[in-house]
TORZALO-721948 format. One record per residue (C-alpha): residue number from 0; x, y, z; residue in three letters. Coordinates in pm, whole numbers. Example, Ala and Ser with C-alpha at 12.3 -4.5 7.8 and 13.67 -1.06 7.14 Angstrom:
BEGIN
<r nr="0" east="1230" north="-450" up="780" rest="ALA"/>
<r nr="1" east="1367" north="-106" up="714" rest="SER"/>
END
This chain:
BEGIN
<r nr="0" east="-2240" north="125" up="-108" rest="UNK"/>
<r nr="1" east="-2213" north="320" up="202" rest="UNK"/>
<r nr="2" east="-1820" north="360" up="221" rest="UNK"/>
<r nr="3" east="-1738" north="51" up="44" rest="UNK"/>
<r nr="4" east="-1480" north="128" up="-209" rest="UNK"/>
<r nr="5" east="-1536" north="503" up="-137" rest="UNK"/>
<r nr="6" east="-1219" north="639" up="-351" rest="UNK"/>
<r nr="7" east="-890" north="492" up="-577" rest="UNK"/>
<r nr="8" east="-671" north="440" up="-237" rest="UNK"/>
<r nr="9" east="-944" north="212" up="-149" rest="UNK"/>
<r nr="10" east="-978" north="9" up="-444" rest="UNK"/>
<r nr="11" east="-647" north="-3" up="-392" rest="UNK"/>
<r nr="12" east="-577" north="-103" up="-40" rest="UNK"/>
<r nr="13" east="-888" north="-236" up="63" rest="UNK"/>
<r nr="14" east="-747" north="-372" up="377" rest="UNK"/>
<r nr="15" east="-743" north="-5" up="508" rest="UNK"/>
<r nr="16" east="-1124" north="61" up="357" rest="UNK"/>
<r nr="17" east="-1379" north="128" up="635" rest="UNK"/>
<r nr="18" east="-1715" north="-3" up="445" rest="UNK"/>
<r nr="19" east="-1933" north="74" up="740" rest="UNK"/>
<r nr="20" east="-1976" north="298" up="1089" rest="UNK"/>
<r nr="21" east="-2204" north="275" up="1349" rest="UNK"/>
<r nr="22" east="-2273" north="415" up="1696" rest="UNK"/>
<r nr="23" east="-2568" north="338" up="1939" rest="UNK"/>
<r nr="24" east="-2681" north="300" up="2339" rest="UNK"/>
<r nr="25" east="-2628" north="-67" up="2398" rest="UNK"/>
<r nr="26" east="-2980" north="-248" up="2379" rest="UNK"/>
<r nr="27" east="-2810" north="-508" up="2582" rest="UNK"/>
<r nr="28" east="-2626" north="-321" up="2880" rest="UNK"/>
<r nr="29" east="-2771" north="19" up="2969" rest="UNK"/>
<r nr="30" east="-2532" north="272" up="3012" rest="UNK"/>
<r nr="31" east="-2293" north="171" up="2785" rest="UNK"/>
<r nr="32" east="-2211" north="308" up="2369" rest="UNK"/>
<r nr="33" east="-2138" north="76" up="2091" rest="UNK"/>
<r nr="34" east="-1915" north="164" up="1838" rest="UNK"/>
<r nr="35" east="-1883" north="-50" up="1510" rest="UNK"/>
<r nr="36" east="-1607" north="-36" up="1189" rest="UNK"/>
<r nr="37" east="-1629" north="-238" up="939" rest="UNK"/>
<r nr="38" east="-1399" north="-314" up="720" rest="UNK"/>
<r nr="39" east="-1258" north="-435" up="392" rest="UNK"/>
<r nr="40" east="-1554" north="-510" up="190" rest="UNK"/>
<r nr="41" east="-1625" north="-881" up="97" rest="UNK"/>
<r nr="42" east="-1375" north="-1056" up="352" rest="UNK"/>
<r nr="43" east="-1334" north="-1403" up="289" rest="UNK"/>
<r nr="44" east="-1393" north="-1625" up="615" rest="UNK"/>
<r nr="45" east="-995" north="-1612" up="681" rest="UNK"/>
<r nr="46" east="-925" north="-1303" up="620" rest="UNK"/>
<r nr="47" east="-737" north="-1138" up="920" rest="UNK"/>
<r nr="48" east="-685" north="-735" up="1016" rest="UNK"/>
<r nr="49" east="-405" north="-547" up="905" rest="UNK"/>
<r nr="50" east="-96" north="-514" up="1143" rest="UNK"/>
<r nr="51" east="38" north="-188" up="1038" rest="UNK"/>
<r nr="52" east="-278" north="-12" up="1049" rest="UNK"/>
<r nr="53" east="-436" north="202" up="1370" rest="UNK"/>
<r nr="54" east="-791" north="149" up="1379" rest="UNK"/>
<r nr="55" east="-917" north="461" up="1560" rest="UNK"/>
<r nr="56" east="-1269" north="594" up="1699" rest="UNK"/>
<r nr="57" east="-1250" north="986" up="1770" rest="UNK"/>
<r nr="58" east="-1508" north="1109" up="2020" rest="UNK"/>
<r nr="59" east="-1607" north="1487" up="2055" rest="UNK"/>
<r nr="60" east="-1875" north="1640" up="2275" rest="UNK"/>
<r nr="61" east="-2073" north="1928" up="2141" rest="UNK"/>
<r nr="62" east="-2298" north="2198" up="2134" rest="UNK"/>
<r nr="63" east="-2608" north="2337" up="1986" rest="UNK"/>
<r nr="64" east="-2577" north="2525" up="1709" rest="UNK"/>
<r nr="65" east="-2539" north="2898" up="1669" rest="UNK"/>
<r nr="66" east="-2854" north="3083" up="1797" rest="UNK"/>
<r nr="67" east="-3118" north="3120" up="1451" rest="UNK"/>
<r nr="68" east="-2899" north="2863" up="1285" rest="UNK"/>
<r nr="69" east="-3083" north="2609" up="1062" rest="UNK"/>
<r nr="70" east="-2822" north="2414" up="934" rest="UNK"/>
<r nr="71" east="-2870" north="2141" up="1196" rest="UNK"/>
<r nr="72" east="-2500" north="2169" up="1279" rest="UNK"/>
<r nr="73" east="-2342" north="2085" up="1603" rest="UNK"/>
<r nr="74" east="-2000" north="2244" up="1738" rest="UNK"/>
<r nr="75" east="-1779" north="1988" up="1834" rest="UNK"/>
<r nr="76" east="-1605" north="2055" up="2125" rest="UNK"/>
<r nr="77" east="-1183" north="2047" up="2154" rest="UNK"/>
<r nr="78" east="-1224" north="1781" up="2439" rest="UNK"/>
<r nr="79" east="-1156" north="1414" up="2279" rest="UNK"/>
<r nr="80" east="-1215" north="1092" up="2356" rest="UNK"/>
<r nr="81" east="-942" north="838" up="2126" rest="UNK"/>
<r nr="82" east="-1021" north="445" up="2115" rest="UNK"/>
<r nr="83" east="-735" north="293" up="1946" rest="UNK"/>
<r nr="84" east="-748" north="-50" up="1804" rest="UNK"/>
<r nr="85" east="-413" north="-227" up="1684" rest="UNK"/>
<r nr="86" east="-368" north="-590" up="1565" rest="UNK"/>
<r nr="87" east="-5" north="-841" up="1600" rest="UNK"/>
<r nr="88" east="105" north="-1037" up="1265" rest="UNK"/>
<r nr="89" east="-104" north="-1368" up="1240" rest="UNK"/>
<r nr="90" east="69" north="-1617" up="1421" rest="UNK"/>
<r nr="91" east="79" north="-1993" up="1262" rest="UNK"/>
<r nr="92" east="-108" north="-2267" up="1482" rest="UNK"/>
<r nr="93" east="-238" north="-2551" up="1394" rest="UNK"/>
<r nr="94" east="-636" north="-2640" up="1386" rest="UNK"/>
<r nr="95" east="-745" north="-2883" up="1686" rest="UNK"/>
<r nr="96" east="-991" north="-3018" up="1513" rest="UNK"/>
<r nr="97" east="-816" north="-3075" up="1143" rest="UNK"/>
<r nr="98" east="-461" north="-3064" up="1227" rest="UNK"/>
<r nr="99" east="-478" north="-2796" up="941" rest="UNK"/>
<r nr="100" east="-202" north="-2531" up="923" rest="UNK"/>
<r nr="101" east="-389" north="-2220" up="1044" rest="UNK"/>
<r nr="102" east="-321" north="-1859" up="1192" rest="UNK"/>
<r nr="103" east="-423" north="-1728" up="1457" rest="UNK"/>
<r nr="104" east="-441" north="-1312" up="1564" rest="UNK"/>
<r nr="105" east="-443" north="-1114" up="1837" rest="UNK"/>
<r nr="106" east="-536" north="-740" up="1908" rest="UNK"/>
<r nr="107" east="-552" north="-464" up="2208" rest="UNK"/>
<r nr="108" east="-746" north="-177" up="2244" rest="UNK"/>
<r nr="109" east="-640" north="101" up="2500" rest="UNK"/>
<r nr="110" east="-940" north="248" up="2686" rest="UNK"/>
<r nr="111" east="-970" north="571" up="2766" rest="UNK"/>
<r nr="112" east="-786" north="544" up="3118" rest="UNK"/>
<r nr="113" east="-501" north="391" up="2934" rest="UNK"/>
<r nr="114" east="-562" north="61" up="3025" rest="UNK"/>
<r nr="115" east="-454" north="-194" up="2745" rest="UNK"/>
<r nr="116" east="-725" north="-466" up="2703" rest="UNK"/>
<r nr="117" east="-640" north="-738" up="2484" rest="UNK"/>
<r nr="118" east="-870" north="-1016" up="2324" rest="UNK"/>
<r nr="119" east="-788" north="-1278" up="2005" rest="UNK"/>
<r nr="120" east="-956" north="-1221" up="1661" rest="UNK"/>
<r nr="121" east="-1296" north="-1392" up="1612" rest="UNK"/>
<r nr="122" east="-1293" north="-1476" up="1973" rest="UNK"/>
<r nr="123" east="-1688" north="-1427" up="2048" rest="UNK"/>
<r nr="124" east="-1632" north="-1291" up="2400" rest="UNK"/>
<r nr="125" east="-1372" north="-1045" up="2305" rest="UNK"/>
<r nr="126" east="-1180" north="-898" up="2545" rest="UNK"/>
<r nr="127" east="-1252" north="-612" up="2849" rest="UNK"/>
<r nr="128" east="-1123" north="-399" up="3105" rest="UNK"/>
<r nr="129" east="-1130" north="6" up="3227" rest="UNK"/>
<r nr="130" east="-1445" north="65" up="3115" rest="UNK"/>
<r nr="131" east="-1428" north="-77" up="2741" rest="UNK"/>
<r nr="132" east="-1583" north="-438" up="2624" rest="UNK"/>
<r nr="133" east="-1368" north="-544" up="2265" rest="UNK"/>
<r nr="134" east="-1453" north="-784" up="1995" rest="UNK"/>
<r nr="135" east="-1296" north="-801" up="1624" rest="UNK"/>
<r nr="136" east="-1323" north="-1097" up="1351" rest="UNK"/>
<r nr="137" east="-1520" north="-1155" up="1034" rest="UNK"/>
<r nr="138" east="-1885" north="-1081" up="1004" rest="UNK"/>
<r nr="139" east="-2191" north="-1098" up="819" rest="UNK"/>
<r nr="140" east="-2159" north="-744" up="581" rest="UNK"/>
<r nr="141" east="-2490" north="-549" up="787" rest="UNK"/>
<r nr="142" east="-2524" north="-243" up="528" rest="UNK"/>
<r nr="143" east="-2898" north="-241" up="330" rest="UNK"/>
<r nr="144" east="-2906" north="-67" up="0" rest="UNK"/>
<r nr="145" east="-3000" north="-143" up="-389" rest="UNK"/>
<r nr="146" east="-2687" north="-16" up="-460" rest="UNK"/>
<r nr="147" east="-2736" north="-111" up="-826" rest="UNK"/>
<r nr="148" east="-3073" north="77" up="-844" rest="UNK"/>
<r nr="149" east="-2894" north="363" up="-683" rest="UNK"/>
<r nr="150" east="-2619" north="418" up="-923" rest="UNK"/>
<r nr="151" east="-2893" north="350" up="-1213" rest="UNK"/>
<r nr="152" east="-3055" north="661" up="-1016" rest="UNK"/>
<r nr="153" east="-2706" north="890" up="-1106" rest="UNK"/>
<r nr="154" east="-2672" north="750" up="-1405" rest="UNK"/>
<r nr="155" east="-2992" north="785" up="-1551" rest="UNK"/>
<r nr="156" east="-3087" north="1066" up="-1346" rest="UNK"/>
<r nr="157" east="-3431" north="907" up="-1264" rest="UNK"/>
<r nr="158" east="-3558" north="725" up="-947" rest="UNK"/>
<r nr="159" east="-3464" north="372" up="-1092" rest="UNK"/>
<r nr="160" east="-3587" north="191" up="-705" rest="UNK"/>
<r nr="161" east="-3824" north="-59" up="-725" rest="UNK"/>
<r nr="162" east="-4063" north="-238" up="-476" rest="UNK"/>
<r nr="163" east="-3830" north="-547" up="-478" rest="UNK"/>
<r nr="164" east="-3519" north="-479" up="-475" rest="UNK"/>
<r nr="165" east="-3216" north="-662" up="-401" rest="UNK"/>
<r nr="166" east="-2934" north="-615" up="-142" rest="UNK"/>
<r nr="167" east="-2598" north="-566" up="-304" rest="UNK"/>
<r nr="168" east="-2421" north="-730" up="-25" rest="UNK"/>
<r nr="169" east="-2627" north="-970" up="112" rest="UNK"/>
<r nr="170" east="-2406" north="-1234" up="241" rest="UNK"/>
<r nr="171" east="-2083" north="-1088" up="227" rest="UNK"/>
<r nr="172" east="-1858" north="-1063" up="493" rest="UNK"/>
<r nr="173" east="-1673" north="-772" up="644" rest="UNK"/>
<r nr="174" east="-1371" north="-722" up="943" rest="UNK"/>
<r nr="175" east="-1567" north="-582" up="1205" rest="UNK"/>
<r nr="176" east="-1457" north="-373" up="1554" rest="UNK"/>
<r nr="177" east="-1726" north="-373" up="1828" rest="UNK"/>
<r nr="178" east="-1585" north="-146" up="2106" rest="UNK"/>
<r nr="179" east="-1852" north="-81" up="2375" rest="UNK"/>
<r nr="180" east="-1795" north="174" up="2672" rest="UNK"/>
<r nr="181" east="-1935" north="271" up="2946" rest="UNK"/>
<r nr="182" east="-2130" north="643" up="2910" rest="UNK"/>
<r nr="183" east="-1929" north="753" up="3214" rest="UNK"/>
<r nr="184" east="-1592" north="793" up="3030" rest="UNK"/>
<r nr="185" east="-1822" north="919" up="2710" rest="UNK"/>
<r nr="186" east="-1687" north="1373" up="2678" rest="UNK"/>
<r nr="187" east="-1863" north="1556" up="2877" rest="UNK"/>
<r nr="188" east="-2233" north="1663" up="2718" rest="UNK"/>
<r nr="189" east="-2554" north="1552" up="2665" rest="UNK"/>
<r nr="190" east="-2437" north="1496" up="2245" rest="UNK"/>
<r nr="191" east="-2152" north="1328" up="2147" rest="UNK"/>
<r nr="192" east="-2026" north="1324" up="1764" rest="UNK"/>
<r nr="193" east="-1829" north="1026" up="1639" rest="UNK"/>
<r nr="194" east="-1631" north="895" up="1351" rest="UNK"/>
<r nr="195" east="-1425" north="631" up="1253" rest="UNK"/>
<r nr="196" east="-1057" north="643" up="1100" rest="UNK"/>
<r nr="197" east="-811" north="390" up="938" rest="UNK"/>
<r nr="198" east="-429" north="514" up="960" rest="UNK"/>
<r nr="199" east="-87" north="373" up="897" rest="UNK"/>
<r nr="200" east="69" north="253" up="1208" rest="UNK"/>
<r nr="201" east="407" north="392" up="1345" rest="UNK"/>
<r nr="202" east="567" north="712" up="1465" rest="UNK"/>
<r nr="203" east="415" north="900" up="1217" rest="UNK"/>
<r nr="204" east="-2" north="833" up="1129" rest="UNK"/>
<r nr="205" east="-120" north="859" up="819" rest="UNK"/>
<r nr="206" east="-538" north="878" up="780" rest="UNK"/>
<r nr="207" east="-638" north="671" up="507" rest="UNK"/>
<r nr="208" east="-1028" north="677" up="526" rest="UNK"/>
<r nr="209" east="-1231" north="824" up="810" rest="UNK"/>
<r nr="210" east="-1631" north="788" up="808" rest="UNK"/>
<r nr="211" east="-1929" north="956" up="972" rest="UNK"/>
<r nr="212" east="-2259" north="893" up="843" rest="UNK"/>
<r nr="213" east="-2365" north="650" up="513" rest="UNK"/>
<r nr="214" east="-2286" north="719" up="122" rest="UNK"/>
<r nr="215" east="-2160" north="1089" up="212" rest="UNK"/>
<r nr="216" east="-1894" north="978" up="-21" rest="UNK"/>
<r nr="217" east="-2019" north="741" up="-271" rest="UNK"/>
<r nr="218" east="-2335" north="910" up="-318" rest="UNK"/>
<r nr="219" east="-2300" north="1276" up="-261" rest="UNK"/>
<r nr="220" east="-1933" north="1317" up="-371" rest="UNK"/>
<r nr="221" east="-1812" north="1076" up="-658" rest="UNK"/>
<r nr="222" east="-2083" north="1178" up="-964" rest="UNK"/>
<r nr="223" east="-1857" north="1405" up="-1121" rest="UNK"/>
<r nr="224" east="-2123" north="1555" up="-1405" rest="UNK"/>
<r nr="225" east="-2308" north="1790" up="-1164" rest="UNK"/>
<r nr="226" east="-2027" north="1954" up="-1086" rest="UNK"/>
<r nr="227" east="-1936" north="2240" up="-1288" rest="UNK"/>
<r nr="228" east="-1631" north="2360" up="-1083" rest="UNK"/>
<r nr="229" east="-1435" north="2057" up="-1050" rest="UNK"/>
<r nr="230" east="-1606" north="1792" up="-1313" rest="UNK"/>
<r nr="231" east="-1259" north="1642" up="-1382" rest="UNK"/>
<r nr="232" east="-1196" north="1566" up="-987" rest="UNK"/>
<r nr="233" east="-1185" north="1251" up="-798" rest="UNK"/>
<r nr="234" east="-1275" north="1421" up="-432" rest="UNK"/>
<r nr="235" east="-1280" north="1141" up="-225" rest="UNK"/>
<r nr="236" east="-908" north="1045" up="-124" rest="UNK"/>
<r nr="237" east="-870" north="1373" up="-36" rest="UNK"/>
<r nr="238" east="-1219" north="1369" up="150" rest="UNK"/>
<r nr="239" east="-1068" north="1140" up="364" rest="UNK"/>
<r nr="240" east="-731" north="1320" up="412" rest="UNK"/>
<r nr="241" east="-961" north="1589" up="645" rest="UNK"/>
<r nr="242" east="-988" north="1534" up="1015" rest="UNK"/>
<r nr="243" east="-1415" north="1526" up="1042" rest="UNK"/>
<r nr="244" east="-1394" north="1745" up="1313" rest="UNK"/>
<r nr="245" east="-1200" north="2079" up="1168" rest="UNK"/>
<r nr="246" east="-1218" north="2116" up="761" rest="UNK"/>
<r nr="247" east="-893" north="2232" up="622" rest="UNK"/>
<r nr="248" east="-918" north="2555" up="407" rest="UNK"/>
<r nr="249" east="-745" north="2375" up="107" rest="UNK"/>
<r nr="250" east="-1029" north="2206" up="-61" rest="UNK"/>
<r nr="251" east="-1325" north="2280" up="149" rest="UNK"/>
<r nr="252" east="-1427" north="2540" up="-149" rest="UNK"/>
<r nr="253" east="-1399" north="2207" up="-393" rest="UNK"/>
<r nr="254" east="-1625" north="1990" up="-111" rest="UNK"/>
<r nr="255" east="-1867" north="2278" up="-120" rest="UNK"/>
<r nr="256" east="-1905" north="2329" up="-505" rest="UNK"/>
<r nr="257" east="-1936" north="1897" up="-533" rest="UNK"/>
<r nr="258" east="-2209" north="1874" up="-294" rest="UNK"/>
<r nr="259" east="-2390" north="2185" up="-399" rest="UNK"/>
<r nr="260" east="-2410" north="2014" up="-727" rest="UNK"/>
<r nr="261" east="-2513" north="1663" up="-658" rest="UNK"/>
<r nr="262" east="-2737" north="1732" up="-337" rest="UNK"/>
<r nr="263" east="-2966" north="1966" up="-633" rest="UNK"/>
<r nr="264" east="-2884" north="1686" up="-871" rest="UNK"/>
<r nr="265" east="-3089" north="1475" up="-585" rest="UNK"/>
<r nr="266" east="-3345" north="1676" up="-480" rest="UNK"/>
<r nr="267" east="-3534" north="1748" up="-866" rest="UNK"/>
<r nr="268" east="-3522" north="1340" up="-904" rest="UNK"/>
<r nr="269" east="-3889" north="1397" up="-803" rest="UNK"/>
<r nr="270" east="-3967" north="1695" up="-1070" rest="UNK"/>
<r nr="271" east="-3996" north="1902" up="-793" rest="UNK"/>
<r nr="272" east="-3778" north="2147" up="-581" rest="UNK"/>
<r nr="273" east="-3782" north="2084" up="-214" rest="UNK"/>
<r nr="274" east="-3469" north="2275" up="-97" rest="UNK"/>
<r nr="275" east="-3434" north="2601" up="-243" rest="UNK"/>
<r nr="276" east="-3058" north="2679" up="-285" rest="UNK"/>
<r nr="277" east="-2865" north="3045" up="-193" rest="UNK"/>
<r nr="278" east="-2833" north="3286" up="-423" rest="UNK"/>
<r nr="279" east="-2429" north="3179" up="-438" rest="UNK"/>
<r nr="280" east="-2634" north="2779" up="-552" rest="UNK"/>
<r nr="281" east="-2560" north="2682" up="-198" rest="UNK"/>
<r nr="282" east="-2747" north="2421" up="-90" rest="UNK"/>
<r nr="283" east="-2920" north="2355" up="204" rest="UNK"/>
<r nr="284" east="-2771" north="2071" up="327" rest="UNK"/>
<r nr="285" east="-2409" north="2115" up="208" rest="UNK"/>
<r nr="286" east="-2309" north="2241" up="564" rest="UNK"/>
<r nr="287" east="-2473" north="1933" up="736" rest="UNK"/>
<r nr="288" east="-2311" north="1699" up="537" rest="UNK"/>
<r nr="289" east="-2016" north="1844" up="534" rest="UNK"/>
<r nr="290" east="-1998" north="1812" up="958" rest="UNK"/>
<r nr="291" east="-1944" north="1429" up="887" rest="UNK"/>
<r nr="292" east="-1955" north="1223" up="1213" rest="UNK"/>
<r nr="293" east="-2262" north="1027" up="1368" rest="UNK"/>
<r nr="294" east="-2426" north="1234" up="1632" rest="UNK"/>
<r nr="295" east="-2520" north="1040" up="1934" rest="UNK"/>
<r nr="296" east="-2749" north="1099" up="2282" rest="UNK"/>
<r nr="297" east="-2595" north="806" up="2489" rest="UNK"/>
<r nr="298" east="-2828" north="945" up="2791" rest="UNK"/>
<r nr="299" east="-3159" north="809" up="2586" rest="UNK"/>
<r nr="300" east="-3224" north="443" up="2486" rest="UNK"/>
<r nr="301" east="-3175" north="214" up="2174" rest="UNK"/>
<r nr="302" east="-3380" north="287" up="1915" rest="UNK"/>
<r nr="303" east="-3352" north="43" up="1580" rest="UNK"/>
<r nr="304" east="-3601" north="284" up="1378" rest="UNK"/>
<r nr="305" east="-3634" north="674" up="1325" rest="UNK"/>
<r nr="306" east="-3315" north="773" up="1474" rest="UNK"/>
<r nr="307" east="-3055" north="809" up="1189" rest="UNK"/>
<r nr="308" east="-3041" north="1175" up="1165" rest="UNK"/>
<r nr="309" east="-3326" north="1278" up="1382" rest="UNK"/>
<r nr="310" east="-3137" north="1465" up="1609" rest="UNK"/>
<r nr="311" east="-2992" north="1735" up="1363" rest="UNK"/>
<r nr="312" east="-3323" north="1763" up="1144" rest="UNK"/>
<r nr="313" east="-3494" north="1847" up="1484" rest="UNK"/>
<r nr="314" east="-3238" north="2085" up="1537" rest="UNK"/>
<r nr="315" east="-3291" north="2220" up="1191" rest="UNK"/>
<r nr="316" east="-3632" north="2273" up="1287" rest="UNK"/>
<r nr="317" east="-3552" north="2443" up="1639" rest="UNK"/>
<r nr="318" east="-3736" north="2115" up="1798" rest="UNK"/>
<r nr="319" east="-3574" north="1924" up="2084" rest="UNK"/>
<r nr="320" east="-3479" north="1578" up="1980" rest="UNK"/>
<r nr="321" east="-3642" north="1278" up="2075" rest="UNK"/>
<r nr="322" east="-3437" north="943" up="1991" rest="UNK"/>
<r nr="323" east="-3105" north="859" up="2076" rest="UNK"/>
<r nr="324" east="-2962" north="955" up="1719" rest="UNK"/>
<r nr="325" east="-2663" north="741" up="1608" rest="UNK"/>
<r nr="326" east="-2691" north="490" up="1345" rest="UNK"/>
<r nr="327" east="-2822" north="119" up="1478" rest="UNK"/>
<r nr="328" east="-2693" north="-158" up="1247" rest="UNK"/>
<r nr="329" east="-3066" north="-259" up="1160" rest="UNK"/>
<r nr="330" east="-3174" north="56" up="1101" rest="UNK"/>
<r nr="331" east="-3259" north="102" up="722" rest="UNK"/>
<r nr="332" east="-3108" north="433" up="661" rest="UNK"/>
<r nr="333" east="-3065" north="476" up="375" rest="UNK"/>
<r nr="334" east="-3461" north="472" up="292" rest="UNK"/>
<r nr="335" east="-3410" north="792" up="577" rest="UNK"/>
<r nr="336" east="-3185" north="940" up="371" rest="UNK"/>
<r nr="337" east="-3254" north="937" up="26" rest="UNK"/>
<r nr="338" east="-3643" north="1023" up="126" rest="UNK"/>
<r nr="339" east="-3464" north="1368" up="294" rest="UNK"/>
<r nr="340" east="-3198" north="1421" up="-17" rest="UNK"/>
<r nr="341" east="-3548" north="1423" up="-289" rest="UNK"/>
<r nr="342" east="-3855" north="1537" up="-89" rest="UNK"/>
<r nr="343" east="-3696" north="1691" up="245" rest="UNK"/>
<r nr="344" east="-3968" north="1475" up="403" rest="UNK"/>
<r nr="345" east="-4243" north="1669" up="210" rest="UNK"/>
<r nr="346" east="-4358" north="1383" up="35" rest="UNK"/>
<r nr="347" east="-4347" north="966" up="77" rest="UNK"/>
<r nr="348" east="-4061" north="795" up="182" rest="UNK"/>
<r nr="349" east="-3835" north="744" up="-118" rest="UNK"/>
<r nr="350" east="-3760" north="338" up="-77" rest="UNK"/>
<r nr="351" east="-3498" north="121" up="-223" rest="UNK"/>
<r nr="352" east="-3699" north="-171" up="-189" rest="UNK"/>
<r nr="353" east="-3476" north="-357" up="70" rest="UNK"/>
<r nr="354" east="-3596" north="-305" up="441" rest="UNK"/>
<r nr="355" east="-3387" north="-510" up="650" rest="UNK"/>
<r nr="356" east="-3085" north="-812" up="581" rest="UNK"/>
<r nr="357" east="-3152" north="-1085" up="537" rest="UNK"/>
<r nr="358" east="-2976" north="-1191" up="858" rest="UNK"/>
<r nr="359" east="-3016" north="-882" up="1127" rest="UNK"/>
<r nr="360" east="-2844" north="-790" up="1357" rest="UNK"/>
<r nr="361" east="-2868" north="-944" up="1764" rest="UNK"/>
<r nr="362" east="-2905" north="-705" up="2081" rest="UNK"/>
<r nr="363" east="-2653" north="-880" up="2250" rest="UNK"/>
<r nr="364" east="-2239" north="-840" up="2227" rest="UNK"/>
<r nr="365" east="-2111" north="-837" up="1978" rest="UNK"/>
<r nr="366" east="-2411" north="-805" up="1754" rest="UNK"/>
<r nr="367" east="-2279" north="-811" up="1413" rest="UNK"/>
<r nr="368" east="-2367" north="-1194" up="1323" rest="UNK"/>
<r nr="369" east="-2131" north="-1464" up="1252" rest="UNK"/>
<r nr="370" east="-1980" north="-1483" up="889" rest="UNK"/>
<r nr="371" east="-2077" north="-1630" up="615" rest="UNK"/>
<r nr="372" east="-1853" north="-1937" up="549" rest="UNK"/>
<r nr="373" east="-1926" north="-1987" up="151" rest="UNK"/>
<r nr="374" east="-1971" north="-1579" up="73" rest="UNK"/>
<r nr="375" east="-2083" north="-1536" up="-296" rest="UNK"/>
<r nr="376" east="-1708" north="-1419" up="-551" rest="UNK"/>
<r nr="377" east="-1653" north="-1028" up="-558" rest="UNK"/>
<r nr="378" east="-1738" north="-888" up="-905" rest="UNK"/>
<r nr="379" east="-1447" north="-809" up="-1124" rest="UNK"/>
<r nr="380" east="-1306" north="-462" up="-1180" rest="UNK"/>
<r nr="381" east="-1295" north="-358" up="-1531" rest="UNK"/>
END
């Protein structure tokens, strides 16, 4: 479910559980980026962000990669952009309009000039100032997968999609941050790589979950039965433990031997071999996926289709890029990915049968739609 519930610490404290990340050129101010976390998966209406947690975006120019490469992996730079988010303790109030008991929260973002800019939660106009527009509240849950058919797919390892299928999510609600900034304050470069992080507030920051693309841990990590190096480990806490930028030494043998597994595990669903593994059973894709942040031209326009991932297969290909890259929230992705992970594009787009939510997106701040006020009950945990 793209990050939803991507490890036990998340299950755990899903407070601190980034479901979703997103980055794209503004379709509604030119010259601007627009960042997007979402967080803990199925919000209720009231639900309000944590106030010992840092919500951080991490910004990183880079570079082409390595002359001959194929791997369609960028360099990030050591230059960095930080956008950190932080949120006071609710604050009781009482409703105008019931004379309800009610709370009431309110957050600040410092831009990259170190100007503080300040806004209150679910506050539609949100809050601006050196360069950076703000909003945060409850949302309408954006992410488009048959997650059902999809773990069907691992667990009966066959294609299990269907023509109609049926968003997981559909009207559940998420915490969202929408930071947008101006391309001017954006690291220097024409590319720009991107992720999202949750970490404990205070002296001293934890990171709890950090996310770059869609279901790089839910989908290419957790199935543990490929795996024949590490079948008894859950990867994903310490997944998130890396910074996306620079892979520790520790386990990055362990991340390797996982998604050399699964991505194979993927690509026969079909009965065929599209990406011929290494002699070592490296796998094609295992470095891209591996270089885990959204990769973003902020010099070309919005594009809602065909960008997710266009700019590093075009790389892979020695091509220049054509679209804007990123990830736009109505973009339907995961159709994108799961046709590259079993055909490599050789063959017809592999679809989950859900093409768009059933309430998109806007192009206008803060573009995540208003919440749902009657969401549908979680399903229990057994």
């Amino acid at each position: 479910m793209s990050d939803h519930i991507s490890g036990p610490r998340a299950l755990a404290d899903p407070i601190a559980d980034i479901t979703d990340f997103y980055a794209f050129p503004s379709p509604d101010s030119p010259g601007r980026l627009v960042l997007v976390m979402n967080t803990l998966p199925m919000a209720k209406p009231t639900d309000l962000f944590s106030a010992g947690l840092l919500y951080r975006f991490r910004l990183r120019p880079l570079s082409a990669p390595a002359a001959g490469s194929t791997s369609g992996v960028f360099v990030p730079g050591e230059e960095e952009v930080v956008l950190d988010c932080v949120f006071d303790s609710p604050e009781h109030v009482t409703d105008p309009e019931t004379g309800r008991p009610d709370h009431e929260q309110h957050g600040s973002c410092v831009a990259p000039g170190g100007e503080e800019v300040t806004f209150r939660v679910n506050d539609e106009s949100g809050g601006a100032g050196g360069g950076v527009r703000v909003f945060a509240g409850v949302r309408w849950d954006p992410f488009i997968m048959d997650a059902r058919a999809a773990l069907a797919t691992i667990a009966t390892r066959k294609l299990a999609f269907t023509e109609d299928g049926s968003i997981f999510l559909d009207g559940k609600n998420v915490l969202s941050i929408v930071v947008e900034i101006d391309s001017g304050l954006l690291p220097g470069g024409m590319l720009v790589g991107v992720v999202a992080e949750t970490l404990t507030r205070g002296e001293f920051n934890v990171r709890i979950e950090r996310v770059g693309r869609p279901e790089v841990k839910n989908m290419m990590l957790a199935p543990k039965d490929f795996d024949q190096v590490n079948r008894d480990l859950e990867i994903r806490d310490l997944y998130n433990m890396e910074d996306a930028f620079h892979l520790g030494e520790s386990y990055y043998g362990a991340f390797r031997a996982r998604l050399d597994a699964n991505l194979a595990f993927w690509d026969c669903l079909d009965g065929k071999r599209h990406w011929p593994l290494g002699e070592d059973g490296s796998h094609p894709l295992t470095d891209l996926v591996l270089a885990d942040y959204l990769v973003v031209d902020p010099t070309l326009p919005y594009a809602e289709q065909g960008s997710f991932l266009e700019i590093e297969l075009a790389a892979r290909r020695g091509e220049p890029h054509q679209t804007c890259g990123g990830r736009a929230l109505n973009d339907d992705v995961m159709d994108a990915l799961f046709t590259q992970l079993v055909n490599a594009g050789h063959g017809p787009t592999i679809r989950d049968g859900v093409d768009s939510a059933s309430r998109p997106a806007t192009s206008t701040f803060p573009y995540l739609v208003a919440a749902n006020p009657d969401p549908p009950e979680p399903p229990e945990h057994h």
